[in-house]
C-alpha positions, 0 to 999 in steps of 0.5 A, spaced: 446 618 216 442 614 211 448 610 208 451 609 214 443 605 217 444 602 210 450 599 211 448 597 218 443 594 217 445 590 211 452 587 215 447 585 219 443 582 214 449 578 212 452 576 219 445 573 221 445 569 214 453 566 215 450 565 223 444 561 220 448 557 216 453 555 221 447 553 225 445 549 221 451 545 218 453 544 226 445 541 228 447 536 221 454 533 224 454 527 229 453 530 236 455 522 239 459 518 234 457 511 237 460 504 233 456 500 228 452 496 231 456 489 228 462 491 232 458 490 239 458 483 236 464 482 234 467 484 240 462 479 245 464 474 240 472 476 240 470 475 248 468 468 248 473 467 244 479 469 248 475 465 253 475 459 250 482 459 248 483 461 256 480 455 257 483 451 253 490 453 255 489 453 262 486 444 261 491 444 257 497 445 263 493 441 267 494 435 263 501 438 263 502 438 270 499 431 271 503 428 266 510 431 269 509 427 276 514 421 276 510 415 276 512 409 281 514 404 277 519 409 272 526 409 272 529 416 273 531 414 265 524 413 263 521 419 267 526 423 264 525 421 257 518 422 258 518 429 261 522 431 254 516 428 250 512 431 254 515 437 254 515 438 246 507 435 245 505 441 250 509 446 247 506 444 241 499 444 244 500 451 246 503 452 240 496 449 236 491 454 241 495 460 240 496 460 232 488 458 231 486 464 236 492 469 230 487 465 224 481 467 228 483 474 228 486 475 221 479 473 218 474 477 223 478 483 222 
């Protein structure tokens, strides 16, 4: 009888001290894992950003639109011709707004 209290009593020993142990290595991990806090800046910088470039793409095809009307004073030669130039600065307009925006993200990442 009494090497089965004994026996008893030391499992149970040994079982409250791997519980104490789990117990602490559980309170020592993160609970919450929250982001850095220079990635809150960056992301508000990336918004401002995009929204910049938002509105530089949305000027930029106003401008296109207004350039796009025929004039009343053009030939339909001269319109045509000039919608093929206009045509070729836009896009690359839209082109120069889009690359600069992929630079931007390369560095900040």
């Amino acid at each position: 009888m009494k090497s089965i209290a004994k026996k008893v009593i030391i499992y149970s020993m040994v079982g409250l001290m791997q519980v104490g142990l789990f117990a602490t290595v559980v309170e020592a991990s993160p609970r919450h894992e929250e982001p850095p806090r220079y990635e809150h800046h960056r992301d508000q910088h990336q918004r401002e950003w995009e929204r910049e470039r938002d509105h530089k793409i949305h000027e930029e095809n106003k401008r296109h639109e207004r350039e796009m009307k025929r004039r009343p004073f053009e030939s339909k030669r001269q319109w045509r011709e000039r919608m093929k130039h206009e045509n070729e600065r836009h896009e690359r307009a839209i082109h120069a707004i889009m690359e600069h925006h992929r630079d931007w993200h390369r560095y900040t990442r």
